[in-house]
N, CA, C and O atoms as CSV, one atom per row, in Angstrom:
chain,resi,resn,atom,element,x,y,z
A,1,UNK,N,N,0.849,-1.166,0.000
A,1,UNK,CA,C,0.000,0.000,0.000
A,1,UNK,C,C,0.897,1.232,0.000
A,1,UNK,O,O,1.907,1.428,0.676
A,2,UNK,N,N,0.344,1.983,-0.856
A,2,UNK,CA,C,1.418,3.490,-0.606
A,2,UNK,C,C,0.462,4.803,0.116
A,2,UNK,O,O,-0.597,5.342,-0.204
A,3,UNK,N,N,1.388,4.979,1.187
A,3,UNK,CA,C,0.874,6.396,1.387
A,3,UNK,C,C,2.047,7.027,1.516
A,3,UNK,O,O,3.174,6.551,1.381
A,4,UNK,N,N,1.446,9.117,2.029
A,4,UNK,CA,C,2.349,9.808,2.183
A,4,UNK,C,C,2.411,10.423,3.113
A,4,UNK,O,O,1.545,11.199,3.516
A,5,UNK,N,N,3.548,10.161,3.663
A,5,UNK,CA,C,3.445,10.742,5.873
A,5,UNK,C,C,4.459,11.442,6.122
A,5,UNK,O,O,5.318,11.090,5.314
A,6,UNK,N,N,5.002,12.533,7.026
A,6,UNK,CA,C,5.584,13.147,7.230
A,6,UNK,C,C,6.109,12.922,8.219
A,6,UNK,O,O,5.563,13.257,9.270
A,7,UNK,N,N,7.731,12.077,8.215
A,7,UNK,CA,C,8.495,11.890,9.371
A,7,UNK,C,C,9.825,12.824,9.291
A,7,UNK,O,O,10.470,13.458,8.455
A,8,UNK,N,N,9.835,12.520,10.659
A,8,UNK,CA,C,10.981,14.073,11.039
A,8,UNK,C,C,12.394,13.289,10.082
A,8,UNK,O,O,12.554,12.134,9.687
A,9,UNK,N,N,13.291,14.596,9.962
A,9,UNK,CA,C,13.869,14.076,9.061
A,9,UNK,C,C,15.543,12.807,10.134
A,9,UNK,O,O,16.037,11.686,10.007
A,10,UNK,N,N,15.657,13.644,10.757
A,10,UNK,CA,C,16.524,12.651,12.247
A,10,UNK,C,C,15.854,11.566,12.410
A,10,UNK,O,O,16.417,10.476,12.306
A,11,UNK,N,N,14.621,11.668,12.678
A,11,UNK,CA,C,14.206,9.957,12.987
A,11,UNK,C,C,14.605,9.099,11.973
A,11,UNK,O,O,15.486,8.251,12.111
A,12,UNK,N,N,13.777,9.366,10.639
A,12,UNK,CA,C,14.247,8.728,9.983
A,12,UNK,C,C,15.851,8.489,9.485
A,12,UNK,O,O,16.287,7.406,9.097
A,13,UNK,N,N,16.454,9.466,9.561
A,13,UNK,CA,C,18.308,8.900,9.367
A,13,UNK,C,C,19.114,8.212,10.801
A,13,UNK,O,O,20.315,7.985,10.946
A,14,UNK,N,N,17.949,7.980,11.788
A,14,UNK,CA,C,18.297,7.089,12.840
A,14,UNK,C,C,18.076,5.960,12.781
A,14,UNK,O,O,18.825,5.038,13.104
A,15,UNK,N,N,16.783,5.898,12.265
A,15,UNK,CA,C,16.003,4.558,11.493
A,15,UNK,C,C,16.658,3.768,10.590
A,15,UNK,O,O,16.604,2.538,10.593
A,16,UNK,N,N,17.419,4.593,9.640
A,16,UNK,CA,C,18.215,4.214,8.844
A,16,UNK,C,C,19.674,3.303,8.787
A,16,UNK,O,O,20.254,2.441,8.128
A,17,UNK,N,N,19.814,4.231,10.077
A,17,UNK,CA,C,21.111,4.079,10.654
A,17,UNK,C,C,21.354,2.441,11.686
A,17,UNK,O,O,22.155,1.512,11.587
A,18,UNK,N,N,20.286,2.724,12.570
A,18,UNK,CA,C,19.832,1.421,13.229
A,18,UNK,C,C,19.445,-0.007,12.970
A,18,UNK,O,O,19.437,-1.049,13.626
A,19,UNK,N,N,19.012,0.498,11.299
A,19,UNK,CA,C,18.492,-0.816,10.633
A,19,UNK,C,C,19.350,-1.293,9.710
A,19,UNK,O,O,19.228,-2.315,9.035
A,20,UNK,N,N,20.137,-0.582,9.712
A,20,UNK,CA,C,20.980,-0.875,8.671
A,20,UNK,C,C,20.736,-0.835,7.178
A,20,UNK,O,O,21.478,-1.071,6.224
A,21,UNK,N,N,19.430,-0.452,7.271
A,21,UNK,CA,C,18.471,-0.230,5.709
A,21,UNK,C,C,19.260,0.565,5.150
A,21,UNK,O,O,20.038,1.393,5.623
A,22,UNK,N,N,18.859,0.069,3.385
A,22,UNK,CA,C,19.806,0.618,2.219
A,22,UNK,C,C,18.951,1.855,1.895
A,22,UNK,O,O,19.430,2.968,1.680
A,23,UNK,N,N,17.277,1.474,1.878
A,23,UNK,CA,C,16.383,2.754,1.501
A,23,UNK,C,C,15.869,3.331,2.377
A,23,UNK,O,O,16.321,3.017,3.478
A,24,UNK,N,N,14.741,4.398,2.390
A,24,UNK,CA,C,13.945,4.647,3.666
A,24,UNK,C,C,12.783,3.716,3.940
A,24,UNK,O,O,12.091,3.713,4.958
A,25,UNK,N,N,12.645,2.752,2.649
A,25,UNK,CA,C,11.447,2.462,2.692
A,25,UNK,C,C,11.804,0.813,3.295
A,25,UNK,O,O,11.006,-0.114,3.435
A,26,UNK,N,N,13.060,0.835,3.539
A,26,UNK,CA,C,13.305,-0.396,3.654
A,26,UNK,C,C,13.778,-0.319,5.577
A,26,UNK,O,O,13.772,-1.388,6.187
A,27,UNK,N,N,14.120,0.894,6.285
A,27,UNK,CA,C,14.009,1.368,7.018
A,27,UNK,C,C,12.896,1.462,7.885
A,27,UNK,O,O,12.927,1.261,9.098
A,28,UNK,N,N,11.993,1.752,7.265
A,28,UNK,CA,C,10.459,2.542,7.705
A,28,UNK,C,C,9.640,0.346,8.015
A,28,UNK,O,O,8.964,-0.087,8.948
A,29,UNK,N,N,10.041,-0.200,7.063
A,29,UNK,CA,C,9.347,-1.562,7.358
A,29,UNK,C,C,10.270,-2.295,8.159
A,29,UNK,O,O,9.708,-3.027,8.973
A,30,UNK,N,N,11.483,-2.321,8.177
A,30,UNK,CA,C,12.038,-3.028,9.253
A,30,UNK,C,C,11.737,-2.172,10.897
A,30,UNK,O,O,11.881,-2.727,11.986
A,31,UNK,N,N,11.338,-0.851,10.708
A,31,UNK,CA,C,11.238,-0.702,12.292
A,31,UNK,C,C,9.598,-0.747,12.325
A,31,UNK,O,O,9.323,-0.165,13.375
A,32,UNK,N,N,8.582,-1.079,11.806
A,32,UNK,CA,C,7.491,-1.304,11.749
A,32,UNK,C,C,7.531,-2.479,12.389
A,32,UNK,O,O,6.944,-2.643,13.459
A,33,UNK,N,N,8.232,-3.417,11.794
A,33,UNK,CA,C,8.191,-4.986,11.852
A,33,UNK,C,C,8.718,-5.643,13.602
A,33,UNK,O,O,8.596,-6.529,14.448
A,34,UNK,N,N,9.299,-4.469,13.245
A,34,UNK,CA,C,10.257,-4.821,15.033
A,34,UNK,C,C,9.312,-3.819,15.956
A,34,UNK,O,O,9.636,-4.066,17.118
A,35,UNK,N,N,8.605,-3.116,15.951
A,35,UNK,CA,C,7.766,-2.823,16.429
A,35,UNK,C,C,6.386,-3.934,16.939
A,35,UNK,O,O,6.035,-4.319,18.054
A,36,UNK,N,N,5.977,-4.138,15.891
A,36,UNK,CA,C,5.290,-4.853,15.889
A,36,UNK,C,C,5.236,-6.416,16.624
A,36,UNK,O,O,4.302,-7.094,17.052
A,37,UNK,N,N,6.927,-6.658,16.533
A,37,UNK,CA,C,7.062,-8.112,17.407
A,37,UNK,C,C,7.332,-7.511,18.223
A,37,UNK,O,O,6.474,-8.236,18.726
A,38,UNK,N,N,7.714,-6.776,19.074
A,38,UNK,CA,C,7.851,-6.133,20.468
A,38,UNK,C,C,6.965,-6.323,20.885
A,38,UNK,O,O,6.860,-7.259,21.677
A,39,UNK,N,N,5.376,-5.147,20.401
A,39,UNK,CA,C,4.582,-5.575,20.969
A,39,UNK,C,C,3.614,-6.743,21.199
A,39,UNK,O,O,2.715,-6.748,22.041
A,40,UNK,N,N,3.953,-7.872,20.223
A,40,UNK,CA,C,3.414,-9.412,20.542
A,40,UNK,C,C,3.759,-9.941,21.352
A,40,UNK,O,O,3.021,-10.567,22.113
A,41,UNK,N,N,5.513,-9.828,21.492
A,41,UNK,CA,C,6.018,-10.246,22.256
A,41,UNK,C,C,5.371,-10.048,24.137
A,41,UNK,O,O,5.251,-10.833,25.078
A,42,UNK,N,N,5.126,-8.741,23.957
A,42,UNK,CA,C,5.132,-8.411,25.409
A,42,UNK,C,C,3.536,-8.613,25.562
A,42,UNK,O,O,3.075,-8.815,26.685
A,43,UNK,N,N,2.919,-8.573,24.731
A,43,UNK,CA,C,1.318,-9.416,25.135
A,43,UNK,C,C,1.593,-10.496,25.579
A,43,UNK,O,O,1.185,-10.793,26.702
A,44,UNK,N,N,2.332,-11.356,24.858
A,44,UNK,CA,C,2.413,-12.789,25.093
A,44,UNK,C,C,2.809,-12.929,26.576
A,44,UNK,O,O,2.277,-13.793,27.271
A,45,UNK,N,N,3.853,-11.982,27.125
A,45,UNK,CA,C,4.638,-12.078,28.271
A,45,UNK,C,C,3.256,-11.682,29.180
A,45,UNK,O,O,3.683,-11.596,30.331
A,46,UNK,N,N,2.061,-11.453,29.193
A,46,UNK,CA,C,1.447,-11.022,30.683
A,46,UNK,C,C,0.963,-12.300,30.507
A,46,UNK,O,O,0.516,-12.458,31.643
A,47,UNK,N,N,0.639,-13.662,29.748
A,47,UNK,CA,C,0.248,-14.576,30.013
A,47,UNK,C,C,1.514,-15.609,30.824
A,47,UNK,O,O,1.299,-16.718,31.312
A,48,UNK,N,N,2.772,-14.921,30.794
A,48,UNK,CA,C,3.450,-15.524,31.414
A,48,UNK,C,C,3.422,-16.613,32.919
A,48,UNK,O,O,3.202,-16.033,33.982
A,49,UNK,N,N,3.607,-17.882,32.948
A,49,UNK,CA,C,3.027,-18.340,34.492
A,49,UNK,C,C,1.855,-18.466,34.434
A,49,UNK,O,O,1.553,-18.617,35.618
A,50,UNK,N,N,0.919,-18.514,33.841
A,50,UNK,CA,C,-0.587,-18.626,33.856
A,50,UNK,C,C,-1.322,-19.635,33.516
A,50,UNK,O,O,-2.547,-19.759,33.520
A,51,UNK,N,N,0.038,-20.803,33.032
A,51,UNK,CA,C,-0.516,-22.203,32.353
A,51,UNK,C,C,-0.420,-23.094,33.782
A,51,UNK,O,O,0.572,-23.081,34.511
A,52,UNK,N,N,-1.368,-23.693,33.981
A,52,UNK,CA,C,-1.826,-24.490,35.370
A,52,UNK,C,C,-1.009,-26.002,34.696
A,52,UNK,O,O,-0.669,-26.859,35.513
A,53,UNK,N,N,-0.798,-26.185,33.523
A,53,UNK,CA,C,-0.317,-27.624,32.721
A,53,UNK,C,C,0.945,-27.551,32.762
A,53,UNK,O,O,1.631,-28.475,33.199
A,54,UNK,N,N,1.424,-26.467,32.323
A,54,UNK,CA,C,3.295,-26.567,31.887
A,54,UNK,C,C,4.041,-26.982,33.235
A,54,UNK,O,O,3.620,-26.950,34.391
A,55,UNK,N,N,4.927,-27.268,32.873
A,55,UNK,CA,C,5.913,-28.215,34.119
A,55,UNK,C,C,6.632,-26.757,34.950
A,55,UNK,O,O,7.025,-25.832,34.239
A,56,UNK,N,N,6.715,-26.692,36.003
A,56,UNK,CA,C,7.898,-25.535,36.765
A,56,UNK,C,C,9.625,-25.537,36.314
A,56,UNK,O,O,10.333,-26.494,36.001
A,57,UNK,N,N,9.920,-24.252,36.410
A,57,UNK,CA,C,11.160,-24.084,36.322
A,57,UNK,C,C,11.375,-25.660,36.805
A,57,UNK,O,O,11.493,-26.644,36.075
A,58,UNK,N,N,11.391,-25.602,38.228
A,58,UNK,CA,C,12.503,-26.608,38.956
A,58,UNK,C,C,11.920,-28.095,38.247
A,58,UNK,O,O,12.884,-28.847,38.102
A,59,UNK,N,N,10.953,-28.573,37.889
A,59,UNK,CA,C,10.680,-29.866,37.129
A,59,UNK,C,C,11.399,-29.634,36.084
A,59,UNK,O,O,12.088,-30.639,35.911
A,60,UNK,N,N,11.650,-28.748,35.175
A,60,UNK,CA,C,12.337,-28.934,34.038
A,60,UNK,C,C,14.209,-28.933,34.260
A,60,UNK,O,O,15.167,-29.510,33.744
A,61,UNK,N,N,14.034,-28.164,35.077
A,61,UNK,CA,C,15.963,-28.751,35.653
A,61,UNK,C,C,15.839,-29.877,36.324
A,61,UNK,O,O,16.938,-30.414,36.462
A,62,UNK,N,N,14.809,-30.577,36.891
A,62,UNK,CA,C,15.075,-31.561,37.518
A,62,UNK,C,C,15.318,-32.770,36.337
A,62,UNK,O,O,15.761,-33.859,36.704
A,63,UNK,N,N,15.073,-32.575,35.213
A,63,UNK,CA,C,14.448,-33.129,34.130
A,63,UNK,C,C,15.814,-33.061,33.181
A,63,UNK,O,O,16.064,-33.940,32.356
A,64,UNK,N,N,16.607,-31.980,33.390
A,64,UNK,CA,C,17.781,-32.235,32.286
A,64,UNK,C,C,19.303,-32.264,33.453
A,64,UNK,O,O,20.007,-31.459,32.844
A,65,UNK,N,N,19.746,-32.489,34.098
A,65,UNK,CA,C,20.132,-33.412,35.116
A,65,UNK,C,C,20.644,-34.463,34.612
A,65,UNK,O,O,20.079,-35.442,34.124
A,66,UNK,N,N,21.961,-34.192,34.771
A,66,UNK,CA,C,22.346,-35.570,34.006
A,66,UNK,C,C,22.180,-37.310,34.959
A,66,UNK,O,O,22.761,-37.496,36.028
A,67,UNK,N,N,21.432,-38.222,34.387
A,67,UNK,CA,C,21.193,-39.287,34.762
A,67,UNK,C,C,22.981,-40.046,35.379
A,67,UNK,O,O,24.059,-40.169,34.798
A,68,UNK,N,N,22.505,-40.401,36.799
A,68,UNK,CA,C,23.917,-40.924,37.685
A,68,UNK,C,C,23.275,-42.451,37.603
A,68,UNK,O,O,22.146,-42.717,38.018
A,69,UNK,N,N,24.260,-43.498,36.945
A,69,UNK,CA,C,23.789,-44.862,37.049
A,69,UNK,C,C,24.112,-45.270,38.596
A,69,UNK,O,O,24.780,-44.779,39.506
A,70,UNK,N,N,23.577,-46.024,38.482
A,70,UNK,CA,C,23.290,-46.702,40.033
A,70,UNK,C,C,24.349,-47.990,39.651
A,70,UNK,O,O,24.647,-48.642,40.651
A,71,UNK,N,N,24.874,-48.395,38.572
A,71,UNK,CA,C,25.755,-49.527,38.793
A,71,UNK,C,C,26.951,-49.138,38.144
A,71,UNK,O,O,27.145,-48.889,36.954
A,72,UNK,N,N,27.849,-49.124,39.270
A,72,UNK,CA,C,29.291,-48.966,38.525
A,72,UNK,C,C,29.927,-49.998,38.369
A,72,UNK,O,O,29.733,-51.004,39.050
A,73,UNK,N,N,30.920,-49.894,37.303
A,73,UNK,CA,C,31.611,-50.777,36.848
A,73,UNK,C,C,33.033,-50.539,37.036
A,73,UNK,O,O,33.495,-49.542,36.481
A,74,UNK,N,N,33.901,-51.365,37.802
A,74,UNK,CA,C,35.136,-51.105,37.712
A,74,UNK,C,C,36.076,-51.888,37.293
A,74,UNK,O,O,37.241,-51.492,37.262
């Protein structure tokens, strides 16, 4: 979709700068994009701890623990 918007001209050569983008337009969608997973991201995070099913921290370290045999061999 094209439109036409008026960004300051610093933001955008920060934008630029940050993204490493070759154009503005390539600029303007990579910080959209990272915007955008930020904020999924951090929705996702208030459901954090809220699953009554998933195993606890300490079950899952208890869980990768390396197995000690009970019969040694010498």
């Amino acid at each position: 979709m094209k439109t036409t918007i008026d960004i300051p001209e610093n933001e955008l050569t920060d934008a630029i700068r940050f993204t490493g983008a070759r154009t503005r337009q390539e600029a303007v969608l990579t910080a959209l994009a990272d915007f955008n997973r930020r904020r999924r991201m951090a929705e996702l995070a208030r459901y954090a701890g809220t699953c009554p099913d998933l195993m606890t921290v300490d079950e899952l370290r208890a869980q990768r623990r390396p197995q000690v045999s009970s019969t040694a061999s010498d």
